[in-house]
C-alpha positions in Angstrom: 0.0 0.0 0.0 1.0 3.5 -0.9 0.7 6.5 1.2 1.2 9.9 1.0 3.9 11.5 3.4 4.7 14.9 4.3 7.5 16.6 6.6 9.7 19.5 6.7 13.4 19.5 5.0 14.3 20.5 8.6 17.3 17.7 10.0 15.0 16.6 12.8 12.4 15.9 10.1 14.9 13.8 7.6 16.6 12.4 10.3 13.9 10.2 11.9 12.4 9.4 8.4 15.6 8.3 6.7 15.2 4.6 7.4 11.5 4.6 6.5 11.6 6.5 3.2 14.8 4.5 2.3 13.6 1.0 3.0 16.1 0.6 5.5 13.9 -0.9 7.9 10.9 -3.5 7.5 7.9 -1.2 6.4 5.7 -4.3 6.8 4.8 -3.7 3.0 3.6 0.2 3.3 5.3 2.6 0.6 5.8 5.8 0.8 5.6 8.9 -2.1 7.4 12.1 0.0 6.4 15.7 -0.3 8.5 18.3 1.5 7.0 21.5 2.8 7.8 24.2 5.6 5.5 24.4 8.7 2.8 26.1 8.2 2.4 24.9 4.5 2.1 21.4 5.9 -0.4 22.3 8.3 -2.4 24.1 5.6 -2.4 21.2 3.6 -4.3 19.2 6.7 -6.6 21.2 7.2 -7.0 20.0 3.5 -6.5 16.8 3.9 -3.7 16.7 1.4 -1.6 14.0 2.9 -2.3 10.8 4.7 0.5 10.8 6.8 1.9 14.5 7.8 3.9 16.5 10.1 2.2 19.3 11.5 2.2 21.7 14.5 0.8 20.6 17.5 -1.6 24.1 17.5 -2.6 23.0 14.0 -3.7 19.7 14.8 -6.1 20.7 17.3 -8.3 22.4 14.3 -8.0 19.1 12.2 -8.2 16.2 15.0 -11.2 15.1 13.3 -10.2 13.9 10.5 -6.1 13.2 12.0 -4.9 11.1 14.7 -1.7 11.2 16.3 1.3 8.7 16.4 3.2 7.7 19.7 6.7 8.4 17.7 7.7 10.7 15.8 7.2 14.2 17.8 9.2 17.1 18.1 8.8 17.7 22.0 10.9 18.2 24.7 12.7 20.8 27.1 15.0 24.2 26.3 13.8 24.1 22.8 10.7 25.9 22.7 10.3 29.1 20.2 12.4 32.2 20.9 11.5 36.0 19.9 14.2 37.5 19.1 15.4 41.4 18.0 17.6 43.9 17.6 19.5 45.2 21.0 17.9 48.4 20.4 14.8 47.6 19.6 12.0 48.7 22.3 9.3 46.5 21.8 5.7 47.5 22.3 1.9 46.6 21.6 2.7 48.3 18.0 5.7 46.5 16.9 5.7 44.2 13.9 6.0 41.0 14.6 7.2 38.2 12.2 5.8 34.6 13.0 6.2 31.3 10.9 2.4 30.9 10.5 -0.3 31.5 11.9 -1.4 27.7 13.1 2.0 26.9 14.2 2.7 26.0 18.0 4.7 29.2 18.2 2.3 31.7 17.0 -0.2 29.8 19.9 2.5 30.3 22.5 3.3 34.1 21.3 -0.8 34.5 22.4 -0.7 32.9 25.7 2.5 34.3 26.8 2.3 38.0 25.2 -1.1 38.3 24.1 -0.3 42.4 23.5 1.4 41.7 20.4 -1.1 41.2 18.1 0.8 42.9 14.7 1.5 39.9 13.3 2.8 39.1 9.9 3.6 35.8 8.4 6.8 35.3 7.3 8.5 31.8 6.2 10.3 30.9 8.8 14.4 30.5 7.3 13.8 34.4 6.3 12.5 35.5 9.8 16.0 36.8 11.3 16.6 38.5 7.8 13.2 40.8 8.2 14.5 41.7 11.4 18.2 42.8 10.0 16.0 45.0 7.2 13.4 46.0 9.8 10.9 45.1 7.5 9.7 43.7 11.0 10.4 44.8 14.9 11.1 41.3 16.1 10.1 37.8 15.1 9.3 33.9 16.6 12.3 31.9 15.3 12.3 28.5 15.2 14.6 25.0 14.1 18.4 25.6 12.9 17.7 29.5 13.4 18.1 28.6 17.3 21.6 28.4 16.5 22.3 31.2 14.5 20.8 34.5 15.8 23.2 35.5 17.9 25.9 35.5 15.5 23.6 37.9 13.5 23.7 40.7 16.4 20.0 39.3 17.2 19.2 38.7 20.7 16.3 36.9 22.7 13.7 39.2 24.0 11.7 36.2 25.3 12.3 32.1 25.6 8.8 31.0 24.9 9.1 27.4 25.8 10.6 28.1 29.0 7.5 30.2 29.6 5.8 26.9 28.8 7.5 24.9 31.0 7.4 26.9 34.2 3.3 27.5 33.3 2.5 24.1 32.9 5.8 21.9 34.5 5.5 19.9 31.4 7.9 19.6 27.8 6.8 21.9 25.0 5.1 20.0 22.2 6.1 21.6 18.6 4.9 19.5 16.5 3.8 15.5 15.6 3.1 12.8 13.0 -0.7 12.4 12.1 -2.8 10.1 10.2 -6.0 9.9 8.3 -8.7 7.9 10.6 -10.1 7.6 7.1 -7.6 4.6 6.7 -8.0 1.3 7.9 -7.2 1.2 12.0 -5.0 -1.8 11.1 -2.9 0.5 8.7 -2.9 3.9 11.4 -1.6 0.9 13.6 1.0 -0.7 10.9 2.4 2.8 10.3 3.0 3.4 14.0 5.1 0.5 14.3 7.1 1.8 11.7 7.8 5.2 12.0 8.4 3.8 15.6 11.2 1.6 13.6 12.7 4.1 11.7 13.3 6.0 14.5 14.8 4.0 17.0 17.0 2.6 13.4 17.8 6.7 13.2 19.0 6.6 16.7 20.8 3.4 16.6 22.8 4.4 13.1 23.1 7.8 13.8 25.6 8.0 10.6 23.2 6.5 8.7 20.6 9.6 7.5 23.9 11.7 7.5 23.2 12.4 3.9 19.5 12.7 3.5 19.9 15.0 6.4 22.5 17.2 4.8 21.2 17.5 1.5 17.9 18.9 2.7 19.4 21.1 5.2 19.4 24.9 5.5 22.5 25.0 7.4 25.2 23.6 6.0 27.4 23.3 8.8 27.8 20.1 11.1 27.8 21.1 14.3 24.5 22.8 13.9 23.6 19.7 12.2 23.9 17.4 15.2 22.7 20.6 17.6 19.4 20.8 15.9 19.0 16.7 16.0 20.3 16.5 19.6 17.7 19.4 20.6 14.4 17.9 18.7 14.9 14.3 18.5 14.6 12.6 21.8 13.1 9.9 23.9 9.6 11.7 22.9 10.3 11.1 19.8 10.4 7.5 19.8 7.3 7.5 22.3 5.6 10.3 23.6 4.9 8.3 27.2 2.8 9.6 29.9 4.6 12.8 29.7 4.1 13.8 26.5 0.8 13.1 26.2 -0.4 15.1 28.6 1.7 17.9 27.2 -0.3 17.5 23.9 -3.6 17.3 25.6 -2.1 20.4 27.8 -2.2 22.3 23.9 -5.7 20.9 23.5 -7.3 22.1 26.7 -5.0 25.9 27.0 -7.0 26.6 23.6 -10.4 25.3 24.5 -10.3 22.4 22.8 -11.7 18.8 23.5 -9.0 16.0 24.5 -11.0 13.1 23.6 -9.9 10.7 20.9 -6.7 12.5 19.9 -4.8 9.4 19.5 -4.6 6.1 16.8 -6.6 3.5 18.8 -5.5 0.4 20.3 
């Protein structure tokens, strides 16, 4: 059977998937045709329902859980890795300043509203050119997120607010960014089939870390190693191969913070 996959180029993304897409574990007969797409273009295209299988934010899946469910592996979630706004040093920011988010359903944009719900001059901007309309103050400050972590500071940017770690201390529980859904339109023995192996391919991912090097670097906005293995390190975790008590209740925490049900959000068992 063939499905339809989507995820981001980002290294987290290619990293856990390698295996799968590549055949380099047992896929228990499922095949996969890929389509890449940033954020918020991926969770536009379930509220379509575009994809069978897709990556999307966590804030996005709570307007689509009808028609998604979410897989135990897979996730982006964890601690110290949340969203950052970021600016310049002189920058004053106030109720009027320009904002720059990756999109409007992502998990950062929802966290921006909770933690600073003043700034509401928002404007969309893809999220690799976010610390670029800050340097041409085309915008006051913006939400980074992924590899950009890494690479603000060496810009002259700095961090006006850490908006996981706002997370964390409201709710004493890991930020969820984003997860793998499925269409409950498919058979419940292939939602369960696939969760056993993107389950596989990520604990293959972990096991050969070498392995995805390539896929990880051909896809990648920044080039450079180190920032490589930082971004993996800081969005691929123990979540990632199980979201566990833990992390559910962190999703369901994103559920109930924007009034939303926490019934049936998972594939059944």
């Amino acid at each position: 059977m063939k499905l339809t996959l989507g995820f981001s180029t980002c290294p987290n993304d290619t990293f856990i998937f390698d295996a799968l897409v590549h055949h380099k574990i047992d896929t228990e007969g499922l095949k996969f045709e890929v389509t890449f797409g940033d954020v918020e273009k991926l969770n536009k295209w379930a509220f379509q329902g575009k994809l069978d299988v897709t990556k999307l934010s966590y804030y996005a899946f709570t307007f689509c859980v009808e028609d998604y469910a979410l897989l135990d592996s897979g996730s982006a979630l964890g601690n110290n890795c949340g969203p950052l706004l970021i600016k310049k040093p002189e920058t004053i920011l106030t109720p009027e300043s320009k904002i720059a988010i990756p999109g409007e359903h992502t998990t950062s944009n929802m966290l921006l509203g909770i933690a600073l719900p003043e700034y509401k001059n928002k404007i969309e901007v893809l999220f690799s050119d976010i610390e670029e309309a800050i340097l041409t103050n085309k915008v006051d400050a913006g939400l980074i997120i992924h590899e950009n972590r890494f690479t603000y500071q060496d810009k002259g940017l700095e961090k006006a607010k850490d908006l996981g770690e706002f997370w964390e201390e409201e709710t004493q529980l890991p930020i969820p960014l984003g997860g793998i859904v499925v269409k409950r339109a498919l058979p419940l023995e292939i939602q369960q089939k696939l969760e056993r192996v993107l389950k596989r391919s990520v604990e293959f991912a972990f096991e050969n870390s070498n392995s995805s090097a390539d896929y990880v670097r051909h896809h990648a906005q920044e080039m450079e190693k180190e920032v490589l293995d930082a971004h993996i390190n800081l969005y691929v975790n123990d979540y990632s191969i199980s979201l566990g008590d833990k992390g559910r209740k962190a999703v369901e925490m994103v559920f109930e913070k924007t009034g939303k049900s926490t019934n049936a959000i998972f594939v059944n068992h």
